[in-house]
C-alpha positions as CSV (number, residue, x, y, z in Angstrom):
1,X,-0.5,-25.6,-12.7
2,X,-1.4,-22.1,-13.2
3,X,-1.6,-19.9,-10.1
4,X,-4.6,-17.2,-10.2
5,X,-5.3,-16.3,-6.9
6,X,-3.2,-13.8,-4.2
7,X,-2.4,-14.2,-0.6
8,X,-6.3,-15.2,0.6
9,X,-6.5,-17.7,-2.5
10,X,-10.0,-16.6,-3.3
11,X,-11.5,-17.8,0.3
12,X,-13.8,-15.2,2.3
13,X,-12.3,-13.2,4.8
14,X,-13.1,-14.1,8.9
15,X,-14.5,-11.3,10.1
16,X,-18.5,-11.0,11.2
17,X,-20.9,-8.0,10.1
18,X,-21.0,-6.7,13.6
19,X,-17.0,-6.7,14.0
20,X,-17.1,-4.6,10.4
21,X,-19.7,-2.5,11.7
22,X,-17.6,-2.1,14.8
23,X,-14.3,-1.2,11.7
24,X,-16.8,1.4,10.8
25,X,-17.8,3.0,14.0
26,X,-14.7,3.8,14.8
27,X,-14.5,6.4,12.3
28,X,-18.1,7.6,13.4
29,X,-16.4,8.3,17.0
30,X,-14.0,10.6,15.5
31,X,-16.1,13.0,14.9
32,X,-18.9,13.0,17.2
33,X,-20.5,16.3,17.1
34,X,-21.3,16.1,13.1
35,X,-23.1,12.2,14.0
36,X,-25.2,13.8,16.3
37,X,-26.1,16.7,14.0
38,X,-26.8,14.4,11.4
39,X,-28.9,12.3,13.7
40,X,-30.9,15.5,15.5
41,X,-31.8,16.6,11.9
42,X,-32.7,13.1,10.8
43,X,-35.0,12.8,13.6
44,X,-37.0,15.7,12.8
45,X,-37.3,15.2,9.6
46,X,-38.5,11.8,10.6
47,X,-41.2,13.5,13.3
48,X,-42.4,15.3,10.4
49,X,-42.7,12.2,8.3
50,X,-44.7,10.6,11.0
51,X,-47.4,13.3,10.9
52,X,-47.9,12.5,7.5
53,X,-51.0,10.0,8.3
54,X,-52.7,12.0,11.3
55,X,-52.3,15.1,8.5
56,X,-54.6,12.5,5.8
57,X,-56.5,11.4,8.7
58,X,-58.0,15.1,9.7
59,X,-58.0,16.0,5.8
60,X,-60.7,12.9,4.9
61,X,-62.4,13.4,8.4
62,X,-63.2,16.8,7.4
63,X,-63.7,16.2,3.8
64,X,-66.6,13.6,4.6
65,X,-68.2,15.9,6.9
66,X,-69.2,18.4,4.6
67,X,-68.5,22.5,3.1
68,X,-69.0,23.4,6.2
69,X,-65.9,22.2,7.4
70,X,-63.8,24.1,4.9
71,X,-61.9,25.9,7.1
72,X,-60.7,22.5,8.5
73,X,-60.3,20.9,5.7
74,X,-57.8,23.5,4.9
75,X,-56.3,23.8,8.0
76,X,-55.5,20.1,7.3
77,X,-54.4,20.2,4.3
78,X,-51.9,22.9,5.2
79,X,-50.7,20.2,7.9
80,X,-50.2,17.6,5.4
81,X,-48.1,20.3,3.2
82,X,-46.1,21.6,5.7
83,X,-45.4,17.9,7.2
84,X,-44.1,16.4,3.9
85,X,-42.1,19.8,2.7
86,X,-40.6,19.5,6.6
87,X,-39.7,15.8,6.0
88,X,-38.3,16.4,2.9
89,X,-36.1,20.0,3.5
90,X,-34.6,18.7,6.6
91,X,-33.8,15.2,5.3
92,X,-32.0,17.7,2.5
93,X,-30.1,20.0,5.2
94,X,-29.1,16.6,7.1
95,X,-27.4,15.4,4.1
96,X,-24.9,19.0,4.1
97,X,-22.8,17.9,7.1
98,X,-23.3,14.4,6.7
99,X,-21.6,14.5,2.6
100,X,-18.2,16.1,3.7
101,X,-18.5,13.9,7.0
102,X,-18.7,10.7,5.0
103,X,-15.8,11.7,2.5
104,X,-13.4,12.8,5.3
105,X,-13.8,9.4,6.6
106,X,-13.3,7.6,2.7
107,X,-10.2,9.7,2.5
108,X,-8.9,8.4,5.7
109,X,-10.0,4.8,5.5
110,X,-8.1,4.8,2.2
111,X,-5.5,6.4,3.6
112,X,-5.0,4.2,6.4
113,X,-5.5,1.2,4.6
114,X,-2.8,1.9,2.3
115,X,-0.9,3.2,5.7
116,X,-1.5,-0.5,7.3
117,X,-0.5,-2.6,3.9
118,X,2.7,-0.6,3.7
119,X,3.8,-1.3,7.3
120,X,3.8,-4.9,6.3
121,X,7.0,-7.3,5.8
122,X,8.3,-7.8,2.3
123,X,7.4,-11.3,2.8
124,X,3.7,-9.9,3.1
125,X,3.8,-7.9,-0.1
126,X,5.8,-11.4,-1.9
127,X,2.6,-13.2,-1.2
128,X,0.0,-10.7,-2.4
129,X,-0.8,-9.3,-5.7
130,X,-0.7,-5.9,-5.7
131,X,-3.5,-5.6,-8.4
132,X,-5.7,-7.4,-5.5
133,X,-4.4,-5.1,-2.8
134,X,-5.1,-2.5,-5.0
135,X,-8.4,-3.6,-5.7
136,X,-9.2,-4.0,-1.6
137,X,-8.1,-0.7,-0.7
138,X,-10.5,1.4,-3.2
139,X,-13.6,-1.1,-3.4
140,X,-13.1,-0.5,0.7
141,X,-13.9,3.5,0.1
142,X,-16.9,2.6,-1.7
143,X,-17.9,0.0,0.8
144,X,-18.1,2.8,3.7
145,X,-19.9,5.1,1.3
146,X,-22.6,2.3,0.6
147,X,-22.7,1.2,4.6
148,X,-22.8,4.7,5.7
149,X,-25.9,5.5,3.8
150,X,-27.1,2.1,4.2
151,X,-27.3,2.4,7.6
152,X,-27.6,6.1,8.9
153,X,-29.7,7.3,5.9
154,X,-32.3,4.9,5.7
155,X,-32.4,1.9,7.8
156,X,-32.0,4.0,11.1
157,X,-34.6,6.3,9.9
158,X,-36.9,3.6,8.9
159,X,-36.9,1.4,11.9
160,X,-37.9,4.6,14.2
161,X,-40.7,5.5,11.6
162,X,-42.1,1.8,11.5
163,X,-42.1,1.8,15.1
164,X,-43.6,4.8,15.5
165,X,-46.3,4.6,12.9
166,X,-47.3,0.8,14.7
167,X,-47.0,2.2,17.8
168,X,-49.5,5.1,17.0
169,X,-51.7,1.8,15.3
170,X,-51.6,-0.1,18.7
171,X,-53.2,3.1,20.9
172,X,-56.0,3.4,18.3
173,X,-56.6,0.3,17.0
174,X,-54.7,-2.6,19.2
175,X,-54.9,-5.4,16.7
176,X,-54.3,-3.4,14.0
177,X,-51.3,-2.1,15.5
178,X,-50.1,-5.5,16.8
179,X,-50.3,-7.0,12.9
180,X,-48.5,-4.3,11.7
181,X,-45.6,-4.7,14.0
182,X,-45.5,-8.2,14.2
183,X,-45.4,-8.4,10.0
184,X,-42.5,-5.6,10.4
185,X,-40.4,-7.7,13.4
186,X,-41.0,-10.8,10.7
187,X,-40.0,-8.7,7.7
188,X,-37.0,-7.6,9.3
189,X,-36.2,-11.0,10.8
190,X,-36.6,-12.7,7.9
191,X,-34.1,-10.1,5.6
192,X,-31.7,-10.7,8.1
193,X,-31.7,-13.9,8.2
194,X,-31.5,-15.1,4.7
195,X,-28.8,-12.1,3.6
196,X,-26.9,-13.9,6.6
197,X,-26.9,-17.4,6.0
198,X,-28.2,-17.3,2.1
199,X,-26.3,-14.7,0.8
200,X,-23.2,-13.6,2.9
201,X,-20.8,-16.7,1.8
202,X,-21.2,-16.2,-1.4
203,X,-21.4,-12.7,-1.5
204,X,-17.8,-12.8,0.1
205,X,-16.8,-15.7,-2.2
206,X,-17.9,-13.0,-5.2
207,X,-16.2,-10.4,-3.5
208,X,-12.6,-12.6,-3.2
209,X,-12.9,-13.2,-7.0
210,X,-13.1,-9.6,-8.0
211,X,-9.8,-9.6,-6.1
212,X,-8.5,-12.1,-7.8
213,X,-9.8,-10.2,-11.4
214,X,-7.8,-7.3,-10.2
215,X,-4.9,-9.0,-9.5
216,X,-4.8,-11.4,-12.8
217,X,-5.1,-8.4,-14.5
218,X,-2.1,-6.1,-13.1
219,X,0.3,-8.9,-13.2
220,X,-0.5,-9.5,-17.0
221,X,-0.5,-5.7,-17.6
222,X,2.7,-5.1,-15.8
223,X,4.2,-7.9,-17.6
224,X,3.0,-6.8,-21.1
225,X,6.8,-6.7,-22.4
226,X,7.2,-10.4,-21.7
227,X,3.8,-11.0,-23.2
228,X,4.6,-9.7,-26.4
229,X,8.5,-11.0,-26.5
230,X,6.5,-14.9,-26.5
231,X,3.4,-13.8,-28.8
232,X,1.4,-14.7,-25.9
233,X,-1.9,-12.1,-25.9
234,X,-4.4,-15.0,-26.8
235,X,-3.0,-17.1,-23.8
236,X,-2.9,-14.3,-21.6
237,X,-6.4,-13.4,-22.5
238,X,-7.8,-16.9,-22.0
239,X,-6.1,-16.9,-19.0
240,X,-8.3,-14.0,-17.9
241,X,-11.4,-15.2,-19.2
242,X,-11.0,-18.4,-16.8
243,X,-10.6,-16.1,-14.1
244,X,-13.3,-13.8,-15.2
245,X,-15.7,-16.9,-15.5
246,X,-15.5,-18.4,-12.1
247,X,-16.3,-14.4,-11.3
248,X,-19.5,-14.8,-13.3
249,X,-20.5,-18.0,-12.0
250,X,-20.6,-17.3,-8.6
251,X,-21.8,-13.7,-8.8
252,X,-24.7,-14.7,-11.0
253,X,-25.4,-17.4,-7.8
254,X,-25.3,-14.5,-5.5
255,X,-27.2,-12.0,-7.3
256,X,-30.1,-15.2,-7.6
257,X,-29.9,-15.2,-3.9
258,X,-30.4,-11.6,-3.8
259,X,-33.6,-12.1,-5.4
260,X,-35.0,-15.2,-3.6
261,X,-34.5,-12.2,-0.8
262,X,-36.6,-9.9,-2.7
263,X,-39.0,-12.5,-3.6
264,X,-39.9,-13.4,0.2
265,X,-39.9,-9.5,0.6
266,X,-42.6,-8.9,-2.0
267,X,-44.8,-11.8,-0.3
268,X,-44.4,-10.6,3.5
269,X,-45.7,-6.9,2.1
270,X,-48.3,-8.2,0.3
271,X,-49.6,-9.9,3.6
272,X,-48.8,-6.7,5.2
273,X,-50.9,-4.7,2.5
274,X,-53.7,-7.5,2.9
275,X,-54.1,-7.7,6.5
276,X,-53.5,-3.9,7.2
277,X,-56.9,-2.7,5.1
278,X,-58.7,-5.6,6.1
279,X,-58.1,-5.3,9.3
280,X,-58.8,-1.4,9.4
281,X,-62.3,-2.1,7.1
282,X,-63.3,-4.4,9.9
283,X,-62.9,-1.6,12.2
284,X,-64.4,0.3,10.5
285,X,-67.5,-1.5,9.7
286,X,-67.7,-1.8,13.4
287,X,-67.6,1.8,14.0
288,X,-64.4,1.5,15.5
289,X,-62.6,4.0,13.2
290,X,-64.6,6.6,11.0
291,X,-63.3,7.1,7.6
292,X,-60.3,9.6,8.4
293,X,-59.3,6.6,10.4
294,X,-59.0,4.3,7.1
295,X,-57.1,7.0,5.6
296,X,-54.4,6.9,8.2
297,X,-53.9,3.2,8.4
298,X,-53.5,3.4,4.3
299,X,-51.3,6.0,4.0
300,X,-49.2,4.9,7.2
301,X,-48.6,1.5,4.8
302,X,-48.1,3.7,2.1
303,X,-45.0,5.2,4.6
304,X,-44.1,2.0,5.6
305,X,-44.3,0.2,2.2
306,X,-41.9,3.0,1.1
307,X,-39.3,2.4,4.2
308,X,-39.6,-1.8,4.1
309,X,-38.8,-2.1,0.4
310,X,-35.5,0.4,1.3
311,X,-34.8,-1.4,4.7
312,X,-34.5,-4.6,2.0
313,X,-32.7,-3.5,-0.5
314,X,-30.1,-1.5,1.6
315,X,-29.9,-4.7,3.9
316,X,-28.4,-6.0,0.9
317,X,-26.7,-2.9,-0.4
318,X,-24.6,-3.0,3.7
319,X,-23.9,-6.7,3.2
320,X,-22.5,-6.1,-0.3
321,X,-20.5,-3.0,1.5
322,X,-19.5,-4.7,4.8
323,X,-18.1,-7.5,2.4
324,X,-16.3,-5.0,0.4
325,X,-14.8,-3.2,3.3
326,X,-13.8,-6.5,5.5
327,X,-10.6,-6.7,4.3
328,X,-9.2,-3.3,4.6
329,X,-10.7,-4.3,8.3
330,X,-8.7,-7.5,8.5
331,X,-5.6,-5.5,7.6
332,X,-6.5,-2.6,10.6
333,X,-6.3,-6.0,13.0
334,X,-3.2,-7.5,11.5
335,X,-0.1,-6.3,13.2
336,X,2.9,-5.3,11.3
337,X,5.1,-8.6,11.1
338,X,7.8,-6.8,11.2
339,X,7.1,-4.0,13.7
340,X,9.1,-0.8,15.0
341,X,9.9,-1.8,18.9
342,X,7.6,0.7,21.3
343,X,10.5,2.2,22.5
344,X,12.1,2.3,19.0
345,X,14.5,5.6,18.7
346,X,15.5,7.2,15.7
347,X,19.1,6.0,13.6
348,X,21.6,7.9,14.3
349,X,24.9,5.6,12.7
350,X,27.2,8.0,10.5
351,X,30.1,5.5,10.8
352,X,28.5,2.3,9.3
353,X,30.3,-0.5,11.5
354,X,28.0,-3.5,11.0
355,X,28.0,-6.8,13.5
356,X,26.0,-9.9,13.4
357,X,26.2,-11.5,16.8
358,X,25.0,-15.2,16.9
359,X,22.2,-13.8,14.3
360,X,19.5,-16.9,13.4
361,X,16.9,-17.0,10.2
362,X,14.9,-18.9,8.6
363,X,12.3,-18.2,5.9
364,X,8.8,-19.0,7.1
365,X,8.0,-22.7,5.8
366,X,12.0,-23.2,5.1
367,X,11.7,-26.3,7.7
368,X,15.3,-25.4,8.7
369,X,17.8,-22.2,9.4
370,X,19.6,-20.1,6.8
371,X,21.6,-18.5,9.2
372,X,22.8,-20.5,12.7
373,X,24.4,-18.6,15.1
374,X,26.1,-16.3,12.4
375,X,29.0,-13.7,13.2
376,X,30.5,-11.1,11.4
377,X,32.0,-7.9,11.8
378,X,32.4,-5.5,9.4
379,X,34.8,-2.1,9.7
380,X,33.5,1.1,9.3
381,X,34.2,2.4,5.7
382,X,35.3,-1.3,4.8
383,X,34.7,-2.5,1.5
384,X,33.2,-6.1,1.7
385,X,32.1,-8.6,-1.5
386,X,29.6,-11.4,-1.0
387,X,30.1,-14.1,-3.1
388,X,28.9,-18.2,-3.6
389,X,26.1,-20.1,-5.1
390,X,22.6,-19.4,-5.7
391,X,21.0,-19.7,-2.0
392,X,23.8,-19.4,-0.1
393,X,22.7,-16.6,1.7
394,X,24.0,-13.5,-0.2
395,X,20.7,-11.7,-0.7
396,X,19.4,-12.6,2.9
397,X,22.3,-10.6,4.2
398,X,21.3,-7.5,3.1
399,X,17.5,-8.0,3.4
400,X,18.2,-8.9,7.5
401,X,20.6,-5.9,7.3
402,X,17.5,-3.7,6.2
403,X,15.8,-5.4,9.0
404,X,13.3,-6.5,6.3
405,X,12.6,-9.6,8.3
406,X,13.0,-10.6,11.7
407,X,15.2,-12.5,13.4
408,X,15.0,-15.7,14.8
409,X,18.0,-15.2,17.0
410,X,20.8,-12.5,17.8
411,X,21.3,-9.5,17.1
412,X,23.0,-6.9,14.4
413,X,24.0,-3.8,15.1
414,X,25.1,-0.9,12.8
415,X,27.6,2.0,15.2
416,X,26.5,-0.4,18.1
417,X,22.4,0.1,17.6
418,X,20.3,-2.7,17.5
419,X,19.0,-2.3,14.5
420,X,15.4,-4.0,16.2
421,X,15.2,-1.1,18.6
422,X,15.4,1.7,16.3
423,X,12.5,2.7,14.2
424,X,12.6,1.1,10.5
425,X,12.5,3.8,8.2
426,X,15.2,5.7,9.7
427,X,17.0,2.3,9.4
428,X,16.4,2.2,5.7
429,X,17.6,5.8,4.6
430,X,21.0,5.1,6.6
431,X,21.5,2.4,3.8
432,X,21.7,3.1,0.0
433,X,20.5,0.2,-2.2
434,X,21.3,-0.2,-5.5
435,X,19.7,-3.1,-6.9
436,X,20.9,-5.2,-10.1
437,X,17.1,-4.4,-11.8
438,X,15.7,-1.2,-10.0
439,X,12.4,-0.4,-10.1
440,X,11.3,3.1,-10.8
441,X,8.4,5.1,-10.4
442,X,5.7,5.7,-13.1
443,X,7.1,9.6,-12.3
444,X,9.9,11.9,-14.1
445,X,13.1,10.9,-13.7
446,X,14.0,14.2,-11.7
447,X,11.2,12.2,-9.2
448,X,12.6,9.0,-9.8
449,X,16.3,10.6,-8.5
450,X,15.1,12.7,-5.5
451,X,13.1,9.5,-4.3
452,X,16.5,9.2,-1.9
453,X,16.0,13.0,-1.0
454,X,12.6,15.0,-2.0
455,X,14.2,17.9,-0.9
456,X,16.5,18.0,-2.9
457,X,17.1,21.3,-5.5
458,X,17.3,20.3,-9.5
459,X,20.8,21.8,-9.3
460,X,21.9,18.1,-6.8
461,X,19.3,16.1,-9.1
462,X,21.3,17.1,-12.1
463,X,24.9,16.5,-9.8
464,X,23.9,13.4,-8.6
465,X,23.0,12.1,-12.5
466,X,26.2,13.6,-13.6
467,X,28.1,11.9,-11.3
468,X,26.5,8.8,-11.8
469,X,27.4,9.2,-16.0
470,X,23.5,9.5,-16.5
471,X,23.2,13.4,-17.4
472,X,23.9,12.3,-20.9
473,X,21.1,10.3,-22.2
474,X,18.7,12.4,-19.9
475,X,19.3,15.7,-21.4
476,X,18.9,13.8,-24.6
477,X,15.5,13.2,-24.0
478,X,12.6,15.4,-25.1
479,X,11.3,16.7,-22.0
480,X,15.0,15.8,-19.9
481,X,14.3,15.7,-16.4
482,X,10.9,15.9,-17.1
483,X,11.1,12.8,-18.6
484,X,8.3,10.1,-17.4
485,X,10.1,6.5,-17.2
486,X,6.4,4.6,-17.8
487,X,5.4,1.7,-14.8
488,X,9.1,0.8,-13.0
489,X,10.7,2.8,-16.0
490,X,9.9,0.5,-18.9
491,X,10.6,3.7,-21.2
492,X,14.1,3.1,-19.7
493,X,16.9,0.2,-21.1
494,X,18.0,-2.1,-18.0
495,X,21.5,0.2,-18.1
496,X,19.6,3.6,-18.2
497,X,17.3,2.2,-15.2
498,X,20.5,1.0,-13.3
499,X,22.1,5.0,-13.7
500,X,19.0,6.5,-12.4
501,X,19.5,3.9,-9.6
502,X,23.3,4.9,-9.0
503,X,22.1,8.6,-9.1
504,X,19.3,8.0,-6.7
505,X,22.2,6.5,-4.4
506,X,24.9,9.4,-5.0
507,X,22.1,11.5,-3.7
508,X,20.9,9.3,-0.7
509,X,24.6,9.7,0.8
510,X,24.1,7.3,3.1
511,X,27.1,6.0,5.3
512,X,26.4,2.6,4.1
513,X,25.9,1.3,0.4
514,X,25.0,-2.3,-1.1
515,X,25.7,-2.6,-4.4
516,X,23.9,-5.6,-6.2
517,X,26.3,-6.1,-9.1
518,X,25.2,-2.7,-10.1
519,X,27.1,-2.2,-13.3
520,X,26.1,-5.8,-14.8
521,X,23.5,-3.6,-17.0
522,X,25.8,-1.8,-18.8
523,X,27.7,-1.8,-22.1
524,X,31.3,-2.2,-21.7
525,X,32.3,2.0,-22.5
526,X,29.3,3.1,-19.7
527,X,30.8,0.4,-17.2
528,X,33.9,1.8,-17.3
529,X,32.3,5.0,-16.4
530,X,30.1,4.1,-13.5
531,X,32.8,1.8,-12.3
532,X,34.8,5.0,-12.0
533,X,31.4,7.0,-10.5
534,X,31.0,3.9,-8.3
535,X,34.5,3.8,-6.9
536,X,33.7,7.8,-5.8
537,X,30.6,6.7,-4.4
538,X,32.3,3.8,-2.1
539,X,34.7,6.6,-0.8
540,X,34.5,6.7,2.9
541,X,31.4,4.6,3.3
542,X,31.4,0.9,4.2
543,X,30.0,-0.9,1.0
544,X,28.6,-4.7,0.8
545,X,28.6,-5.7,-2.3
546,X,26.7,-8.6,-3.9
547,X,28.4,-9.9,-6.8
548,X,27.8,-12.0,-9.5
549,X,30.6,-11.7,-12.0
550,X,34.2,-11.8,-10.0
551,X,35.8,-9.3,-12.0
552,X,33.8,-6.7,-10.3
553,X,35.1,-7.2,-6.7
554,X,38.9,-7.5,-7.6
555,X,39.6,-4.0,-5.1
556,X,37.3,-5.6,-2.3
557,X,39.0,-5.0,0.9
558,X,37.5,-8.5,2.0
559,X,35.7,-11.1,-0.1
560,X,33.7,-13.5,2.1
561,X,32.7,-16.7,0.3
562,X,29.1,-17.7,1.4
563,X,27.9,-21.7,0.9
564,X,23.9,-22.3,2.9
565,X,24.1,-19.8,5.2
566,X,27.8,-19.9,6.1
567,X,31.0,-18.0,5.4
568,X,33.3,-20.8,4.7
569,X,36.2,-18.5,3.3
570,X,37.4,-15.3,3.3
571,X,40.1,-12.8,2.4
572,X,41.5,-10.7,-0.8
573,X,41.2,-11.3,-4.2
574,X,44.5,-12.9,-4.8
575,X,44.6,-14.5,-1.1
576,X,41.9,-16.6,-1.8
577,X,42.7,-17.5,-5.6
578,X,46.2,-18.8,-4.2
579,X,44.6,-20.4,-1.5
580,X,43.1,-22.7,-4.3
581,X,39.6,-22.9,-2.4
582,X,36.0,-22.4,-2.7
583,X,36.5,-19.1,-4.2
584,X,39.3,-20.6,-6.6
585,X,37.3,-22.7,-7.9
586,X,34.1,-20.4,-8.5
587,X,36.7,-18.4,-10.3
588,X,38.2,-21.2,-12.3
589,X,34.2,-21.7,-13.5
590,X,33.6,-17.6,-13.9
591,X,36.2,-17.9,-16.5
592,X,35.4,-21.3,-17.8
593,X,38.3,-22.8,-17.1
């Protein structure tokens, strides 16, 4: 069965809207001074938005009563002027500290995301699609930008206006103002209530999806070579148009909702509309409010009108936004699962003696240990070959030498440092991988070299290639070091790739070095040649290396034959072939014998 969906398999995240909201104001607090001067100029701008109907109320009064009230009238038209040119310059001026404000915090909430999804285990990133992550991290930006507005711009605003404007309704005219508030409380009740049960789950459902689009979609794009080796563009694109239809079904369902929202909108402001100017023209033909008084409560729904309809649609538009930035939330709550230890020191191991004492693994879901009470100790500036089967436990030795996983048991310690009480990445740089298909950067190859030092000068990127037999075919190319390799250096053959790798390493100069069957790549007149770089690379380090074809690992100082987790021979090359063993016999099957 074909498998679509990353790491959350489409379901909605756990989070509520107020622990989102809570995501969000954390940023807020870091910056508290330009909140409050967005608020304080917010706020006026709102007191002068609030004048607006007293301004239409002394503007009609006067009107009605005559010429001879001209110099009122005036006078109260200059009021309703100055109140609306008020309301709108300082709503502008609010907006210059709150813009770089809000795309300080975008930057960081990016930033941090990315920060948080890099600090997880490789068994993390195995699970996800990294389209999908991707996808999270930037439609998270955009979520804050939608939220912030949402909520700071116009539904803060709005709710102190409403009040206000009823409040001003209830000291004049108490039933009046008690109509308008209560259709206001109900308006807002109601919005809240339907986004929340009516709309969030499958909002969030929609939002999964587009995940799941962006993740479909890298991992067909990045394997476009093997795409086009099986003639497969028509499957692939069906493929994504099943993906992209379950999208469209359930956003089209969401989007309805959305309207059956508006819809009850629409009706409780039309209620609000009704009862408002009847109410008011009851008053009025009462006496109870003179004609200046009917202006106010009409343009004070006019105002309100104007705010409900936004408090609506930007309820929706901070739903859509808190769904959008929940994950990148979920990931700020998720610990590390493999975390630096809070007293975690920096590497410091120039010998490279390696020891696993009574180490335990398993993979999560295995049902049973890899590794059982494993020991091993390794020389400084030894040379060791991993050999056996398929699953023995080759690979797992170096990933639990990285300290890419936990154990479940034990210890390992490189120059007598646990390597789970010093802090990762300092871990990491003390061991130089070279993988059997290295990935490389969508950067220059100069980049792709100096990834193992960034400081390094062009005059040790172009030693490092040399001495890895790479200078050749780089200075061939058009722009040489300049080169770009294209996404994980498809512009590169697999034996080009593995000489960038090799450089990458000579550069690192690490005290310890894994080799992956790092020449098994290469034609047989270039492996001769790394083979000879290689050898001057192993000098004085201690070197693991993981082989796949025997005849690399002939020199090893100590082979160590590896069947489910366990070492169950070791020795030299010729020790062990005379022993007529395990390792015999892989050898008698390497050579087809």
């Amino acid at each position: 069965m074909e498998q679509y969906e990353d790491d959350d398999s489409g379901r909605p995240r756990s989070l509520s809207n107020r622990q989102v909201l809570a995501f969000v104001g954390g940023y807020w607090l870091r910056r508290p001074a330009l909140m409050v001067l967005t608020v304080l100029l917010m706020l006026a701008a709102i007191g002068c938005e609030m004048l607006m109907p007293q301004a239409a109320q002394a503007l009609v009064d006067a009107a009605t009563s005559g010429p001879q009230q001209g110099r009122a009238a005036w006078a109260a038209w200059l009021f309703f002027v100055v109140a609306y040119l008020g309301s709108s310059v300082l709503r502008n001026v609010a907006m210059r500290p709150w813009i770089p404000y809000s795309a300080r915090i975008m930057k960081e909430m990016t930033d941090e995301g990315f920060a948080r999804v890099q600090s997880f285990s490789a068994e993390w990133h195995g699970d996800s699609f990294a389209g999908a992550t991707v996808r999270r991290l930037s439609r998270a930006m955009w979520g804050y930008d939608v939220v912030a507005d949402s909520v700071v711009v116009w539904i803060g605003p709005a709710l102190l206006i409403l009040a206000g404007l009823s409040l001003q309704m209830i000291l004049r005219w108490p039933l009046v103002g008690a109509f308008s508030l209560g259709l206001i409380l109900a308006y807002i009740a109601s919005n809240l209530l339907l986004t929340e049960v009516h709309v969030r789950s499958v909002y969030q459902r929609s939002v999964a999806l587009d995940s799941r689009i962006g993740g479909a979609l890298a991992d067909s794009l990045s394997s476009n070579p093997a795409v086009k080796s099986f003639g497969a563009e028509s499957r692939e694109a069906e493929r994504i148009a099943r993906v992209t239809e379950d999208w469209r079904r359930i956003t089209t369902k969401s989007w309805n909702r959305f309207t059956d929202v508006w819809l009850v909108q629409n009706l409780l402001l039309g209620v609000l509309q009704a009862g408002l100017t009847g109410l008011v023209l009851r008053a009025w033909s009462r006496g109870e409010a003179s004609a200046g008084g009917v202006a106010f409560v009409i343009t004070s729904f006019l105002v309100m009108n104007g705010y409900l309809r936004n408090i609506g649609d930007n309820l929706r538009m901070a739903q859509r936004g808190l769904a959008d930035i929940e994950d990148v939330a979920v990931y700020a709550r998720t610990p590390p699962q493999v975390a630096d230890a809070p007293t975690a020191l920096e590497f410091a191991g120039p010998s490279g003696e390696i020891v696993f004492e009574e180490v335990t693994f398993s993979y999560r879901g295995s049902g049973r240990d890899l590794y059982s009470r494993f020991n091993l100790t390794i020389a400084p500036g030894e040379r060791i070959a991993l050999v056996g089967p398929t699953g023995s436990g080759k690979s797992t030795f170096v990933k639990l030498l990285q300290r890419l996983y936990d154990l479940g048991g034990g210890r390992i310690l490189i120059d007598g440092q646990d390597i789970a009480q010093v802090v990762q990445s300092s871990l990491r740089r003390a061991i130089a991988v070279v993988p059997q298909d290295p990935a490389l950067f969508h950067r220059s190859i100069a980049e792709n070299i100096a990834y193992a030092r960034p400081d390094a000068t062009l005059a040790e990127i172009i030693l490092a290639a040399r001495r890895a037999r790479a200078d050749g075919f780089i200075e061939a190319l058009p722009e040489a070091y300049g080169t770009l390799v294209g996404e994980r250096g498809v512009k590169l053959s697999g034996g080009e790739r593995q000489r960038v790798a090799i450089a990458r390493a000579f550069l690192a100069d690490a005290p310890i070095l894994v080799l992956d069957e790092a020449t098994s790549s290469l034609d047989v007149e270039t492996e001769a040649q790394v083979q000879a770089a290689t050898e001057e690379l192993m000098a004085g380090r201690t070197t693991i290396v993981i082989a796949h074809r025997l005849s690399t690992i002939r020199s090893a100082d100590r082979i160590l034959v590896f069947e489910e987790g366990r070492i169950v021979e070791e020795g030299r090359h010729a020790d062990l072939l005379a022993r007529g063993g395990p390792y015999a016999r892989l050898h008698a099957v390497a050579l087809g014998v």
